[in-house]
C-alpha positions in Angstrom: 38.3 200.7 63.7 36.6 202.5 67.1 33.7 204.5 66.4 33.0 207.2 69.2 29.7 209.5 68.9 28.8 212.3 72.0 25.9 213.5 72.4 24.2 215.7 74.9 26.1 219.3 74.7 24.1 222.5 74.5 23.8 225.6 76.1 22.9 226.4 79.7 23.4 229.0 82.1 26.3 229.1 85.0 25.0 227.3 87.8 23.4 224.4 85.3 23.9 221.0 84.3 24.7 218.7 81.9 25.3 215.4 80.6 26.9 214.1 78.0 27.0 210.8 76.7 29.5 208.9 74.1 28.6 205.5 72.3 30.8 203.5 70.5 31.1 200.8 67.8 31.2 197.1 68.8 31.7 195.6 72.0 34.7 197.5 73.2 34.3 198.9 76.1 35.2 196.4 78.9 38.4 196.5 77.3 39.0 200.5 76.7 40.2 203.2 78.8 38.0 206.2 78.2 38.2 209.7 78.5 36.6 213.3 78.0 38.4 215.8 77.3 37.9 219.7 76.0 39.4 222.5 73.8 38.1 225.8 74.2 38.6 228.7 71.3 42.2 229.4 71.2 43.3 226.9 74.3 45.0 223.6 74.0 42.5 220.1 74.2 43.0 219.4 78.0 41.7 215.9 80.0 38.7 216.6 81.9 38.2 212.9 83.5 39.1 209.4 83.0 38.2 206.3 83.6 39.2 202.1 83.9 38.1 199.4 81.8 35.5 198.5 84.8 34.6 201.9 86.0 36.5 201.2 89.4 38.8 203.8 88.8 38.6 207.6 87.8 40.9 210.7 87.7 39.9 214.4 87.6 41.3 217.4 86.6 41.3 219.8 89.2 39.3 222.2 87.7 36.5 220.3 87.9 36.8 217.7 90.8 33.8 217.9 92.7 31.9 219.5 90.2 31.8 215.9 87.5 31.4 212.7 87.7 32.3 210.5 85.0 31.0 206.5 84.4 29.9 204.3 82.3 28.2 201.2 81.6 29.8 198.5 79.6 26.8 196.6 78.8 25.5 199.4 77.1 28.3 200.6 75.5 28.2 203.9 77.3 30.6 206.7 78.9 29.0 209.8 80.5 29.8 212.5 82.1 27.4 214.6 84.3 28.6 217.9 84.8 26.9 220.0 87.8 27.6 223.7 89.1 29.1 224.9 85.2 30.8 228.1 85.1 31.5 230.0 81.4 35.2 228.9 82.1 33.6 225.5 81.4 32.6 226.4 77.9 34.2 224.4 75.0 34.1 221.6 72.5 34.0 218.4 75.1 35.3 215.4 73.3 35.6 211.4 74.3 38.2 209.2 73.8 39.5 205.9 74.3 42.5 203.2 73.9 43.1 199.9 74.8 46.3 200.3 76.7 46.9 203.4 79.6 49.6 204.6 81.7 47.2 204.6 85.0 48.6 207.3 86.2 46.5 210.7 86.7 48.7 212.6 84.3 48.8 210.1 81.7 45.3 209.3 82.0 44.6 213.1 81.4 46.8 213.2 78.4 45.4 213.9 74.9 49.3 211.6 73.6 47.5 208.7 75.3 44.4 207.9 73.4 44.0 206.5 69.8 40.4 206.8 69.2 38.5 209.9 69.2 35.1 211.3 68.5 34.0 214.1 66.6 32.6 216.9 70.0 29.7 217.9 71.4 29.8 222.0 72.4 28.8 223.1 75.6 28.4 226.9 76.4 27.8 228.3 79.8 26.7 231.6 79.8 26.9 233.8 82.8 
């Protein structure tokens, strides 16, 4: 069973940053597809970012392309995503995610019906 924990949400003003951070059980991420996603009151959960097994790859959603980066560090078990320039549009519950097998394709990768394992969200509110 795949354990995911974020970490790092809060509240910050538009114009701000953050970064958020998910950690997982065991030694699975060289072998995972990961993801962030987030679901805002009243909204469908919507892909924010994704990434390959090695990091070599990523896919954003439009909304926020040039504004995140996601990463992450398989030696350390680690998926990130540093999120610069928020707006109140970005405020929501931000959640990770991960599977062992992905269609690489950016609206797959996006795709909530992709991933098995999720975690529990970290909220992020942007005030203006």
């Amino acid at each position: 069973q795949v354990q995911l924990v974020e970490s790092g949400g809060g509240s910050v003003q538009a114009g701000g940053s953050l970064r958020l951070s998910c950690t997982a059980s065991g030694n699975i991420y060289s072998v995972y597809y990961m993801a962030w996603f987030r679901q805002a009151p009243g909204k469908e959960r919507e892909g924010v970012a994704a990434i390959g097994t090695l990091g070599g790859s990523t896919y954003y959603a439009n909304s926020v392309k040039g504004r995140f980066t996601i990463s992450r560090d398989n030696a350390k078990n680690t998926l990130t995503l540093q999120m610069n320039s928020l707006q109140p549009d970005d405020t929501a519950m931000y959640y990770c995610a991960a599977d062992r097998s992905i269609s690489w394709v950016a609206y797959r990768a996006l795709s909530v019906y992709e991933y098995d394992y999720w975690g529990q969200g970290t909220q992020v509110t942007v005030s203006s």
